[in-house]
C-alpha angles and dihedrals in degrees: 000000000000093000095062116088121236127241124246096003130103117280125198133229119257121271106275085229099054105070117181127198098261094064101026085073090026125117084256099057089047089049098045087051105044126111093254092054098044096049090045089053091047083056095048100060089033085066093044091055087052099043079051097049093044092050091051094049091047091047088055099048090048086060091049091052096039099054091041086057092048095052096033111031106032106062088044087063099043086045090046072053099054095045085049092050088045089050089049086049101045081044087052093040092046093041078055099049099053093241117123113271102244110222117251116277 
C-alpha cells in the first residue's frame, strides 16, 4: 500500500544508492559516469576545499586585525581625545582669564 504511488501528489526520485536496471544502462548512468562529468565534479569539490580553506584563513587574518586595532589604535584615539579636550580647556580657562588665547602647538 506504501509502495503505490499516489495520484496527484508529489513523488520523489529514487535513492542514489538503489540503481535499477532501467537506469543502470539508461542516458543518465552513462552521463553521470562519463569523463566530463567526473572531472567537473572533481572540480567542483576541489573549488569548495579551497573556498573552505580561504574562509578560514581570512577569518584568521580579521581576528588578527581586529585585535591589533582594539589594543593600537584605540587608545591612540581615546589619548589624541583627551589632549583635544585639555587644549579646549587651557583655550576656556585663558579666554577666562583675559589673557590672549595662544594658538594650538
Amino acid at each position: 500500500m506504501a509502495s503505490q504511488p499516489r495520484r496527484g501528489g508529489v513523488s520523489l526520485p529514487e535513492r542514489r544508492g538503489a540503481k535499477s536496471d532501467e537506469t543502470s544502462s539508461g542516458v543518465i548512468a552513462r552521463l553521470r559516469e562519463s569523463p566530463i562529468v567526473l572531472r567537473g565534479r572533481q572540480a567542483a569539490c576541489d573549488a569548495a576545499f579551497v573556498a573552505k580553506k580561504l574562509l578560514k584563513s581570512t577569518g584568521k587574518a580579521a581576528w588578527i586585525a581586529g585585535t591589533t586595532f582594539l589594543v593600537v589604535v584605540v587608545p591612540l584615539i581615546i589619548e589624541m581625545d583627551r589632549e583635544q579636550q585639555l587644549n579646549e580647556l587651557e583655550l576656556q580657562q585663558a579666554s577666562l582669564l583675559g589673557t590672549p588665547p595662544q594658538p594650538p602647538k
